[in-house]
Residue frames relative to the residue before (quaternion, step in Angstrom):
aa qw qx qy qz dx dy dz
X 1.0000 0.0000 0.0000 0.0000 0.00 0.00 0.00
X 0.5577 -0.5275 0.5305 0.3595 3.52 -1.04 0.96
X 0.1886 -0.5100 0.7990 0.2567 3.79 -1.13 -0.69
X 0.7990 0.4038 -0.3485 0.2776 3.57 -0.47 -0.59
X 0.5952 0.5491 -0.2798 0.5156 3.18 1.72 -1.00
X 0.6927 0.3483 -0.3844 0.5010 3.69 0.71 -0.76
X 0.3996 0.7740 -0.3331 0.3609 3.56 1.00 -0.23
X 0.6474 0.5628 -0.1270 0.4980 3.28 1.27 -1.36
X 0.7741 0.5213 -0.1315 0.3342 2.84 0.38 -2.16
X 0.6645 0.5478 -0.1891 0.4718 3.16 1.56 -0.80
X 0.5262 0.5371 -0.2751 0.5992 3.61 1.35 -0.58
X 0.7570 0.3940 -0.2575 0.4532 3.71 0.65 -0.83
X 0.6719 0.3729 -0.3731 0.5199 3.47 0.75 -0.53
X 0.6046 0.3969 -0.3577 0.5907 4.14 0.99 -0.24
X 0.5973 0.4977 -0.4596 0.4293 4.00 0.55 0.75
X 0.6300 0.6344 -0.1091 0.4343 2.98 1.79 -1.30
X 0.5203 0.6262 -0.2229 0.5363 3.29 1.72 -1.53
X 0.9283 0.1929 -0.0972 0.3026 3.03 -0.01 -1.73
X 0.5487 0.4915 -0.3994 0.5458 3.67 1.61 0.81
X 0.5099 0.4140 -0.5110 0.5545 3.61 1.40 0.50
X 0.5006 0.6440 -0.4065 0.4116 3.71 0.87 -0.75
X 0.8372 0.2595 -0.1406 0.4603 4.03 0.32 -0.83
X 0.5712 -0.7276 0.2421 0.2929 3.04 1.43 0.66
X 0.3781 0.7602 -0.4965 0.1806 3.65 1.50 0.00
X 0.6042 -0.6748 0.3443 0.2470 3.65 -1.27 1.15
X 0.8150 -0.4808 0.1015 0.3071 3.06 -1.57 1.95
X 0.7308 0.4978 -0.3768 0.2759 3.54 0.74 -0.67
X 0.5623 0.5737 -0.3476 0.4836 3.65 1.33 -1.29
X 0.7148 0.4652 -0.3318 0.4032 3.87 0.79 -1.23
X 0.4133 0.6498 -0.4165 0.4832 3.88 1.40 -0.39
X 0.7794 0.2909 -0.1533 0.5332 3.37 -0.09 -1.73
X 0.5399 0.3439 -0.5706 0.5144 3.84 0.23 0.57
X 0.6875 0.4041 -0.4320 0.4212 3.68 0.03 -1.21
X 0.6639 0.5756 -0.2679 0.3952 3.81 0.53 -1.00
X 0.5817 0.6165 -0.1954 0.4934 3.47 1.38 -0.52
X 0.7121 0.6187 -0.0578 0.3268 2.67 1.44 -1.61
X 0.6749 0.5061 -0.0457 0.5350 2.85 1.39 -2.07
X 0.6265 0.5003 -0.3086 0.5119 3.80 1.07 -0.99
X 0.6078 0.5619 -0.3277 0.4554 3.78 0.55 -0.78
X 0.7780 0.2912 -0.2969 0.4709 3.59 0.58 -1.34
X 0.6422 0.5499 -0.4527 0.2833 3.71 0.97 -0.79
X 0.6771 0.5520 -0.2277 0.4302 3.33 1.30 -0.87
X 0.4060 0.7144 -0.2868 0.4925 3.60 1.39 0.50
X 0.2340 -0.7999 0.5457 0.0878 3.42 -0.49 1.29
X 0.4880 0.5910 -0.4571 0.4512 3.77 1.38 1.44
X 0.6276 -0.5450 0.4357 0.3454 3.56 -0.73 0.52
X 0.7764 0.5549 -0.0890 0.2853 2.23 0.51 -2.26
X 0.6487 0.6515 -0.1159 0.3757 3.22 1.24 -1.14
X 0.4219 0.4764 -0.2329 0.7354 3.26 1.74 -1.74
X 0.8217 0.3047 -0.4252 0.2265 3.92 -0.92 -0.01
X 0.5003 0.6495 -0.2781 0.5005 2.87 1.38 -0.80
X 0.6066 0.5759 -0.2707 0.4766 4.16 1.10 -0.61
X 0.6717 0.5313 -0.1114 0.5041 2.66 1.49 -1.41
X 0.7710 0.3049 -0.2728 0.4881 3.59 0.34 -0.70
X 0.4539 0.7444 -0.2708 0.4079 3.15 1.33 0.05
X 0.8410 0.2366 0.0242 0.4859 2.99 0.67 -1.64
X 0.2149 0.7108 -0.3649 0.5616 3.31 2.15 0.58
């Protein structure tokens, strides 16, 4: 497993968290989740690809 890649994936999905948290409007929290989901799918980690997945579940 990279570190740096899950490293990311983790920063993006805690940008995503914490810009649905303050309620900012549906589009900005899209283009995080989209950011989010593209980053892990494009990731040569499992772990990562599931994590998108249970996510976006």
């Amino acid at each position: 497993m990279t570190p740096l890649t899950a490293w990311i994936a983790k920063e993006r999905l805690r940008d995503l968290l914490a810009c649905a948290h303050t309620g900012a409007d549906h589009h900005r929290i899209g283009h995080l989740q989209w950011k989010f989901l593209t980053w892990c799918a494009d990731s040569d980690i499992p772990e990562v690809r599931q994590l998108a997945v249970t996510v976006d579940h």
